[in-house]
C-alpha positions as CSV (number, residue, x, y, z in Angstrom):
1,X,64.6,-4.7,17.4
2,X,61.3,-5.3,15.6
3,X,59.9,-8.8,15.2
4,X,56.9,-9.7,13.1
5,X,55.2,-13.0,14.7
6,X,53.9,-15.7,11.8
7,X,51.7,-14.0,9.1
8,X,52.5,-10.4,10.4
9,X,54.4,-8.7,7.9
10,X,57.4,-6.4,8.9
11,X,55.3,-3.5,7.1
12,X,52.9,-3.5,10.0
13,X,54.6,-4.9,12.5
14,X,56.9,-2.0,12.6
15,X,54.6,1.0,11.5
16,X,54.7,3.1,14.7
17,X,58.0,2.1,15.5
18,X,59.7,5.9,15.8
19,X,62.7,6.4,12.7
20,X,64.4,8.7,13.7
21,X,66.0,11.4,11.6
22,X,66.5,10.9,7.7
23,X,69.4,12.5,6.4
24,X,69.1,11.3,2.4
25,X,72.2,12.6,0.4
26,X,72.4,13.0,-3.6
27,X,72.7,10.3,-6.2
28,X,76.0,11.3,-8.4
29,X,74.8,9.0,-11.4
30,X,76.5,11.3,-14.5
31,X,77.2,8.5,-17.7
32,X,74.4,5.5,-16.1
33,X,72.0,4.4,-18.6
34,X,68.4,5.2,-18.1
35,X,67.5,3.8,-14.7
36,X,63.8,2.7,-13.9
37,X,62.5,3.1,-10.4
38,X,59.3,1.7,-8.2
39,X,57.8,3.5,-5.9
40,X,55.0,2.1,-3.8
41,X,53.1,4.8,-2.7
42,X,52.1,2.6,0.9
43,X,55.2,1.7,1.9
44,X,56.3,2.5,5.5
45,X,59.9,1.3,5.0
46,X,60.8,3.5,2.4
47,X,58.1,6.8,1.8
48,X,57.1,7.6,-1.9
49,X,58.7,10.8,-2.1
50,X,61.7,9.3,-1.5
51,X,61.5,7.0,-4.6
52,X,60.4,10.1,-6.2
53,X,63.4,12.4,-5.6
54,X,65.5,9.2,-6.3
55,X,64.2,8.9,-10.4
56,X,64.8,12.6,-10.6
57,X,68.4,12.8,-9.8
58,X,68.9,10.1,-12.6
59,X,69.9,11.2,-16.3
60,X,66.8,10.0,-17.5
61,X,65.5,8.4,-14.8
62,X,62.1,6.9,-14.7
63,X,59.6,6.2,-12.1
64,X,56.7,3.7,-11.9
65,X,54.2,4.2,-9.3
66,X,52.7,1.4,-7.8
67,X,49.9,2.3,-5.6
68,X,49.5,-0.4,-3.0
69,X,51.0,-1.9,0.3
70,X,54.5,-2.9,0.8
71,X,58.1,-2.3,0.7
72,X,58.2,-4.2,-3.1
73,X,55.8,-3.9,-5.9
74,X,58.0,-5.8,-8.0
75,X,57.6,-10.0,-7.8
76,X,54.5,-9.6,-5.8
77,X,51.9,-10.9,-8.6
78,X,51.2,-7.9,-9.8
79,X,51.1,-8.3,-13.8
80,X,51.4,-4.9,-14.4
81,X,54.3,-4.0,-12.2
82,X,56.1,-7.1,-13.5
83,X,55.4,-6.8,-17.3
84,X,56.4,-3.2,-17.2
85,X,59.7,-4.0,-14.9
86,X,60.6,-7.0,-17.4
87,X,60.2,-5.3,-20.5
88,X,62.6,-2.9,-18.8
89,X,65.2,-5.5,-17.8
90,X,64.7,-7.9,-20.9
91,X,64.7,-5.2,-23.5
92,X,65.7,-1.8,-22.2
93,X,62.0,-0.5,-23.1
94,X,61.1,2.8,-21.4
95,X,58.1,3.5,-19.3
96,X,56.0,6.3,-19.5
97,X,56.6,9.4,-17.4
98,X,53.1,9.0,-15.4
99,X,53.5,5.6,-15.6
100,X,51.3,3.8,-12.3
101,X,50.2,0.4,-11.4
């Protein structure tokens, strides 16, 4: 079990921490509405060419890079993730396709 003492985050607390093997498996998503996802290309958790291949097996799927640390991009003060994110939520607005924070 990894634990991250006070002001460690989990990020770096469990960097080397071995994973094991990834067996990712294919997103049936025929009929969904466009669907936006963030990548952050520093995340140990979850690597950016997963969030990649994720966007592309979406009907119209889009994907906002955030380069930076982190598991989340999204409500971490980052004005640009956030206003692009929102606009998505709030008023289905698309991103575009190189889109990066």
């Amino acid at each position: 079990m990894c634990t991250a003492r006070r002001g460690v985050t989990i990020e770096l607390a469990c960097t080397y921490l071995p994973s094991g093997e990834r067996q990712p498996h294919r997103v049936d998503a025929k009929g969904v509405p466009p669907v936006l996802v963030v990548g952050t290309t520093g995340d140990a958790a979850t690597p950016y060419e997963e969030a990649m291949s994720l966007a592309e097996q979406f009907p119209g799927g889009m994907l906002l890079t955030y380069e930076g640390l982190g598991h989340t991009a999204y409500g971490r003060s980052n004005s640009c993730v956030e206003s692009k994110v929102d606009a998505y939520l709030i008023g289905l607005k698309k991103i575009r396709p190189d889109a990066t924070c």
